[in-house]
N, CA, C and O atoms as a printed pandas DataFrame, in Angstrom:
     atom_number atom_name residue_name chain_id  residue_number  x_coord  y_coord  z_coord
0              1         N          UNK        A               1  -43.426  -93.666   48.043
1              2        CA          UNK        A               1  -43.953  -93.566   49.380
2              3         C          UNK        A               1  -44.772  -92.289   49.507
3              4         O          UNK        A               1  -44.315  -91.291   48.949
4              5         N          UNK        A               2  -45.849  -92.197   50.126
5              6        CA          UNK        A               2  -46.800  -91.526   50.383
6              7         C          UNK        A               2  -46.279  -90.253   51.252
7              8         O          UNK        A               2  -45.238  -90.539   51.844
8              9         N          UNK        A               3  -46.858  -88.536   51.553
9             10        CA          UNK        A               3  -46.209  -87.657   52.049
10            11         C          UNK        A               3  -46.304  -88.132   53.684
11            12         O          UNK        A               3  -45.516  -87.887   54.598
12            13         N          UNK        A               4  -47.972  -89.148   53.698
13            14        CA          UNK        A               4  -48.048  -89.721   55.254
14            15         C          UNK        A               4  -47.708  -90.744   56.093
15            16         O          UNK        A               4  -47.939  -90.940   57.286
16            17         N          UNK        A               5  -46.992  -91.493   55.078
17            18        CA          UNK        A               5  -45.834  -92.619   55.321
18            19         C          UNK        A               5  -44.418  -92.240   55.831
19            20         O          UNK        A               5  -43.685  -91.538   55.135
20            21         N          UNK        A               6  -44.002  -92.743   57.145
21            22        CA          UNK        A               6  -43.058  -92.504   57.251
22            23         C          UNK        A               6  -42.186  -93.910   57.495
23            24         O          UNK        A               6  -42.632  -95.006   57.836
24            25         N          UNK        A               7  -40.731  -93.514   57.198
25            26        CA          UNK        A               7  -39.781  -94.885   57.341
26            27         C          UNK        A               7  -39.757  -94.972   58.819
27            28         O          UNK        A               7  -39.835  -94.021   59.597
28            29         N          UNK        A               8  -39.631  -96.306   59.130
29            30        CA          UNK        A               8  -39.096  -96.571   60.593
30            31         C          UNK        A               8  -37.597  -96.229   60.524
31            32         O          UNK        A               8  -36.713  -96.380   59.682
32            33         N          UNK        A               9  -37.705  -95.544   62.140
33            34        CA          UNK        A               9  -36.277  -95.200   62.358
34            35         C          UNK        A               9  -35.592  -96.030   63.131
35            36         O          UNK        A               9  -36.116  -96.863   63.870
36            37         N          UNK        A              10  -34.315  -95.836   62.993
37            38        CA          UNK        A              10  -33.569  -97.201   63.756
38            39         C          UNK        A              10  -33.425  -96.760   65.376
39            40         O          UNK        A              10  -33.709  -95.622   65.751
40            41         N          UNK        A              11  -33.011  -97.674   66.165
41            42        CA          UNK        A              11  -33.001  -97.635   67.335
42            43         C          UNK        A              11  -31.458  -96.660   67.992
43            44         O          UNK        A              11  -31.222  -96.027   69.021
44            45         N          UNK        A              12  -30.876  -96.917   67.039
45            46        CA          UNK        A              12  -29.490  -95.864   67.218
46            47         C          UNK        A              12  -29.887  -94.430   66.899
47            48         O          UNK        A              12  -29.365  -93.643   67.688
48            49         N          UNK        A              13  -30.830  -93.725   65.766
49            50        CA          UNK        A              13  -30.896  -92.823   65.460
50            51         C          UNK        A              13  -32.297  -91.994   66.343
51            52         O          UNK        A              13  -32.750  -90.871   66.125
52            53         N          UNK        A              14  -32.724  -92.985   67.342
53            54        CA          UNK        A              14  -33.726  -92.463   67.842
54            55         C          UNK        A              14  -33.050  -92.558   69.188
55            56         O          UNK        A              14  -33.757  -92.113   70.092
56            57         N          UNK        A              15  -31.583  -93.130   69.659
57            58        CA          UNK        A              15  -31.028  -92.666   70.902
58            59         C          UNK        A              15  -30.278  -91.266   70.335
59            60         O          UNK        A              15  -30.576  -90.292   71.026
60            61         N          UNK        A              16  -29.417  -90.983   69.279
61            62        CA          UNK        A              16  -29.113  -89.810   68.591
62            63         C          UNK        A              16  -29.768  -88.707   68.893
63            64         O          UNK        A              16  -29.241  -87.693   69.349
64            65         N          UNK        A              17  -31.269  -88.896   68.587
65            66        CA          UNK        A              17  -31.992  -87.787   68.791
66            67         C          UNK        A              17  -32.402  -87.574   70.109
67            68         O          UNK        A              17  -33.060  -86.535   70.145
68            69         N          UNK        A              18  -32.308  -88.086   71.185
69            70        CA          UNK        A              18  -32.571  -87.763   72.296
70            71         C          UNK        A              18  -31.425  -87.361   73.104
71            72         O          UNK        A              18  -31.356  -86.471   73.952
72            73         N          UNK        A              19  -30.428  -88.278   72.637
73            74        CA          UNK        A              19  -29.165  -87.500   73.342
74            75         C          UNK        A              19  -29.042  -85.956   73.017
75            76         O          UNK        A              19  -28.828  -85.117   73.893
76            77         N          UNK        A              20  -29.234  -85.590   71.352
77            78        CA          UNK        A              20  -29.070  -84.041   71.266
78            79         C          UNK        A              20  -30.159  -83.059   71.834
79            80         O          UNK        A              20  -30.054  -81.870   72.134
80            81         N          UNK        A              21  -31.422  -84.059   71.903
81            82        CA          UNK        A              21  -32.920  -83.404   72.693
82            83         C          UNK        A              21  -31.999  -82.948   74.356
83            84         O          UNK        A              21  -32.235  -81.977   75.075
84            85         N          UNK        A              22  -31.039  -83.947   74.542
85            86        CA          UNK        A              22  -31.219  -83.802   75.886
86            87         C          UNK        A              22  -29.657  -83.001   76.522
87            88         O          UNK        A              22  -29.591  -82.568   77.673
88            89         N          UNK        A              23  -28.610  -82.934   75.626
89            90        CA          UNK        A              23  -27.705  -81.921   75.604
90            91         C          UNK        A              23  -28.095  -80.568   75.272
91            92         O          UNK        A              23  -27.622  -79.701   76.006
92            93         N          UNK        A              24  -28.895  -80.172   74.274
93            94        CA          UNK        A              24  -28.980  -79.104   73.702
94            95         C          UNK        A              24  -30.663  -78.260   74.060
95            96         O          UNK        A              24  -31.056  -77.176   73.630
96            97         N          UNK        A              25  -31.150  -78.930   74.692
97            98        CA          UNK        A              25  -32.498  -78.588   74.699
98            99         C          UNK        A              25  -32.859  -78.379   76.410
99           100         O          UNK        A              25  -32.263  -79.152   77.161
100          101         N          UNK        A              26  -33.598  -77.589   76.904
101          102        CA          UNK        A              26  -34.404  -77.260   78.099
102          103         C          UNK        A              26  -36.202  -77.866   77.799
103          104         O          UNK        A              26  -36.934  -77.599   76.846
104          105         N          UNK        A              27  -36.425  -78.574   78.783
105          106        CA          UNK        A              27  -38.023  -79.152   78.927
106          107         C          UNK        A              27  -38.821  -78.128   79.660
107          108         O          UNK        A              27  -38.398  -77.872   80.788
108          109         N          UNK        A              28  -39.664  -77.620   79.345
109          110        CA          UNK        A              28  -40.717  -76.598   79.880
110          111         C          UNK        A              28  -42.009  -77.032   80.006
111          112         O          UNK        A              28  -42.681  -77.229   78.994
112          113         N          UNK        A              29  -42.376  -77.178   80.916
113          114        CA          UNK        A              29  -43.702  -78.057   81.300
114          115         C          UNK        A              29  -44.726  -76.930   82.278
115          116         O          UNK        A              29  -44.425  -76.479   83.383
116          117         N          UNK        A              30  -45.942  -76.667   81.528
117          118        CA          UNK        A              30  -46.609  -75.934   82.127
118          119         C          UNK        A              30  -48.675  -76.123   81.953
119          120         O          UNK        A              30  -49.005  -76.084   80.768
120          121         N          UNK        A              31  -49.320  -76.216   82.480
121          122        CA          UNK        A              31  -50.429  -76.719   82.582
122          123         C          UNK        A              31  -51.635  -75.798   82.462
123          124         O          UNK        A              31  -51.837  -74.921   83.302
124          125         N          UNK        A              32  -52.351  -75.974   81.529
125          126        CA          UNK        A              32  -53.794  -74.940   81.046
126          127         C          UNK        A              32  -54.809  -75.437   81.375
127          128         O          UNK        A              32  -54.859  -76.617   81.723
128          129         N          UNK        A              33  -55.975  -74.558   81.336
129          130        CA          UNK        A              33  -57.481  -75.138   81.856
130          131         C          UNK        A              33  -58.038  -76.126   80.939
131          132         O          UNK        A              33  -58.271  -75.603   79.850
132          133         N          UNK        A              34  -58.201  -76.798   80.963
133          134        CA          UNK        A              34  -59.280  -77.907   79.831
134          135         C          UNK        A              34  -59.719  -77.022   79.141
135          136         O          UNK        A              34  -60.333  -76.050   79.581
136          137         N          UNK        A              35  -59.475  -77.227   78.014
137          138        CA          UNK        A              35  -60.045  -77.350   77.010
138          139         C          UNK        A              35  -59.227  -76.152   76.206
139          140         O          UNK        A              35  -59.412  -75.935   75.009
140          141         N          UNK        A              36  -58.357  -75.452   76.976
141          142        CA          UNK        A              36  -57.277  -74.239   76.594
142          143         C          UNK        A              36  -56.644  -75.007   75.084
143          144         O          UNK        A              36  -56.792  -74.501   73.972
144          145         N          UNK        A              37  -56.028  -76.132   75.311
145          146        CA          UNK        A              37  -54.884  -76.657   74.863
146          147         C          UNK        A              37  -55.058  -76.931   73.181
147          148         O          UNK        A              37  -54.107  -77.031   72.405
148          149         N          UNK        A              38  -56.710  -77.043   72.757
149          150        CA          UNK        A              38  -56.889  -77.053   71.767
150          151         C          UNK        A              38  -57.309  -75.710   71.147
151          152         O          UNK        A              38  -57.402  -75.532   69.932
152          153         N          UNK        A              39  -57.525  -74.897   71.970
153          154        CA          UNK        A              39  -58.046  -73.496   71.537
154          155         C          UNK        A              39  -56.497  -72.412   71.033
155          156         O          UNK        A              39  -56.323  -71.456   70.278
156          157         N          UNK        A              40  -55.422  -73.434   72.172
157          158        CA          UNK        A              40  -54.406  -72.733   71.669
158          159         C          UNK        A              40  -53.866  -73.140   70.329
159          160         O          UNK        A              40  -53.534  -72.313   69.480
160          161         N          UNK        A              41  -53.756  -74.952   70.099
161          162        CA          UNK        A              41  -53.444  -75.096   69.210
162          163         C          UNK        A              41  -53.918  -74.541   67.547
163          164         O          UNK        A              41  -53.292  -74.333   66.507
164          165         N          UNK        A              42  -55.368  -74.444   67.964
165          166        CA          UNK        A              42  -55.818  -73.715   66.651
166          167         C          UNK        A              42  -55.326  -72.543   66.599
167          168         O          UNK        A              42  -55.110  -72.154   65.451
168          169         N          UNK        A              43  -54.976  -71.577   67.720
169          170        CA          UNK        A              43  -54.691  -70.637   67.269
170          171         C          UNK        A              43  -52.916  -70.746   66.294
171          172         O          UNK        A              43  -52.684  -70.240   65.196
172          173         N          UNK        A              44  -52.109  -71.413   67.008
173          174        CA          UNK        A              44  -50.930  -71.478   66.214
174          175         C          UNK        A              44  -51.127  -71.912   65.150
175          176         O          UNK        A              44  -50.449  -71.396   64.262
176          177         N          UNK        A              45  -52.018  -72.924   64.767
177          178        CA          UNK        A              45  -52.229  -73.631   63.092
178          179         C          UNK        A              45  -52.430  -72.212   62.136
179          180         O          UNK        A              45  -51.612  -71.832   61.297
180          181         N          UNK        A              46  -53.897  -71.434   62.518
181          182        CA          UNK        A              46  -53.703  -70.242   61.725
182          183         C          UNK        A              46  -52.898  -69.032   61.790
183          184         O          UNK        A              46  -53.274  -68.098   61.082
184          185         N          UNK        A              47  -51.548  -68.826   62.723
185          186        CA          UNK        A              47  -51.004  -68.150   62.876
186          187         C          UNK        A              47  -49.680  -68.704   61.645
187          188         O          UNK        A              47  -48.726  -68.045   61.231
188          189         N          UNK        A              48  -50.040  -69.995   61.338
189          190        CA          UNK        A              48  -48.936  -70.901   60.332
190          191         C          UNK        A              48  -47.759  -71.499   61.067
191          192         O          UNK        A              48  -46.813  -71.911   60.396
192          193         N          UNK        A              49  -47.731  -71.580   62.309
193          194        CA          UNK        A              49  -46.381  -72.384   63.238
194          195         C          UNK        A              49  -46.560  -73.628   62.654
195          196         O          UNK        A              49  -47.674  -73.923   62.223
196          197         N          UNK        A              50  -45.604  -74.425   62.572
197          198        CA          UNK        A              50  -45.547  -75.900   62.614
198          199         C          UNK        A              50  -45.846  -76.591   63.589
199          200         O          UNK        A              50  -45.978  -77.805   63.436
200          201         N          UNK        A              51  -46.040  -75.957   64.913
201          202        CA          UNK        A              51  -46.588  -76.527   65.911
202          203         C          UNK        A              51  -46.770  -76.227   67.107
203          204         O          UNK        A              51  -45.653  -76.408   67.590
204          205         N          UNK        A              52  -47.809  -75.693   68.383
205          206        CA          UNK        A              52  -47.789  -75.590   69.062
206          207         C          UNK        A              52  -46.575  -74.729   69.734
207          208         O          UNK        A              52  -46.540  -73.513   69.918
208          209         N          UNK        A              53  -45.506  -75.796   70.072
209          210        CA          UNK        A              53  -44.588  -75.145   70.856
210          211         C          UNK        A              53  -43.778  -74.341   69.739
211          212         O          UNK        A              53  -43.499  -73.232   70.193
212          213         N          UNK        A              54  -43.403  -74.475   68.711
213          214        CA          UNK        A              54  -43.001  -73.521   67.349
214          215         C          UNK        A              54  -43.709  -72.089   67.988
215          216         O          UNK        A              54  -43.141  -71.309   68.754
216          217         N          UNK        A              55  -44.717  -71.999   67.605
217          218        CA          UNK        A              55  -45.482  -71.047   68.657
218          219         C          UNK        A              55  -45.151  -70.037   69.869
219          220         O          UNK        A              55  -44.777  -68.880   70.058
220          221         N          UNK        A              56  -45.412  -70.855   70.362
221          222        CA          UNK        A              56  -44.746  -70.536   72.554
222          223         C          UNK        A              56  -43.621  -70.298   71.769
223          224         O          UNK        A              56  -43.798  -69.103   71.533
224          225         N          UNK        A              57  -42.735  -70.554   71.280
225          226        CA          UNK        A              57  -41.411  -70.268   71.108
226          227         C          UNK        A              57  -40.494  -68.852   70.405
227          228         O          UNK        A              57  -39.405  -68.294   70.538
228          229         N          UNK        A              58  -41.931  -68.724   69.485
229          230        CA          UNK        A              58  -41.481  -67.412   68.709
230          231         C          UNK        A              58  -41.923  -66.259   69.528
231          232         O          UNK        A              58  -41.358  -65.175   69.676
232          233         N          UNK        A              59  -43.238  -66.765   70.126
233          234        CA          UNK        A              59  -44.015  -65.421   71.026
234          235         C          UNK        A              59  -43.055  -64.802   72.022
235          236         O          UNK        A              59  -42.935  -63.606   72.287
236          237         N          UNK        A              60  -42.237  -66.077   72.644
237          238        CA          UNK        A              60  -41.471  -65.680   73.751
238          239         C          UNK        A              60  -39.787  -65.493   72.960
239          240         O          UNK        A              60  -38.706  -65.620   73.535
240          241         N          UNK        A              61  -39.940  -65.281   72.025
241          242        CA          UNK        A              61  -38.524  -64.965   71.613
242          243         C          UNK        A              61  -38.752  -63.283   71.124
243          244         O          UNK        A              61  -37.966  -62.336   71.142
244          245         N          UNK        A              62  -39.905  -63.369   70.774
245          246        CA          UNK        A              62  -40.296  -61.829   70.225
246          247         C          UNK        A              62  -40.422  -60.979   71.103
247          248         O          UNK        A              62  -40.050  -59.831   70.858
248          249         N          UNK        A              63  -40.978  -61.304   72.359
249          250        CA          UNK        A              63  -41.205  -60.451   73.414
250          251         C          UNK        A              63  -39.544  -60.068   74.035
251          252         O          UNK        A              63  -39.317  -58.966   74.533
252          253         N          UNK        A              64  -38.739  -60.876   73.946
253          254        CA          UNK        A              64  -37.081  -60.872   74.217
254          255         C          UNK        A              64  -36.901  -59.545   73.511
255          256         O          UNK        A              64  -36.640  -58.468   74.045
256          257         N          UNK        A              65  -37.082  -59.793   72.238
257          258        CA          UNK        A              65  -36.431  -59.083   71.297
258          259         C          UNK        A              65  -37.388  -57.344   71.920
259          260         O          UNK        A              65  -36.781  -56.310   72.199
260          261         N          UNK        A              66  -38.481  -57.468   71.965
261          262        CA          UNK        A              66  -38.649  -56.232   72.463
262          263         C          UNK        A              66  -38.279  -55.108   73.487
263          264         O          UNK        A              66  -38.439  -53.887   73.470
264          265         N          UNK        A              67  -37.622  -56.143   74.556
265          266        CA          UNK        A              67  -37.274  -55.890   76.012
266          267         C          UNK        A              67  -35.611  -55.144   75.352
267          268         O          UNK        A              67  -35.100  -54.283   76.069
268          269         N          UNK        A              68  -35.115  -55.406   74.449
269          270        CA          UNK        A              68  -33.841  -55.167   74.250
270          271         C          UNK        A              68  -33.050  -54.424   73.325
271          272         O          UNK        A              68  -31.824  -54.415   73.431
């Protein structure tokens, strides 16, 4: 199988993952100017995040760590 092939997942393991999305996790929803959203994403690609919110996530964990 190919690295861009992925297996289908079953319908139990994709309620699995949302139940722990939704015990263990907070949703943060916040809205940028057009055209922000890709300017940000490039910036995390060359910063090397895995993704976007990977990103938002370390920035605002680092700034924690500074406050303390």
């Amino acid at each position: 199988m190919k690295r861009s092939e992925t297996m289908p997942v079953s319908k139990e393991k994709m309620e699995y993952i949302e139940n722990w999305k939704k015990d263990n996790t907070d949703l943060i929803k916040f809205r940028v100017p057009k055209g922000k959203k890709e300017e940000y994403q490039a910036l995390a690609e060359r910063s090397g995040a895995k993704s976007l919110t990977a990103y938002l996530n370390n920035l605002l964990e680092d700034k924690l760590k500074e406050e303390h």
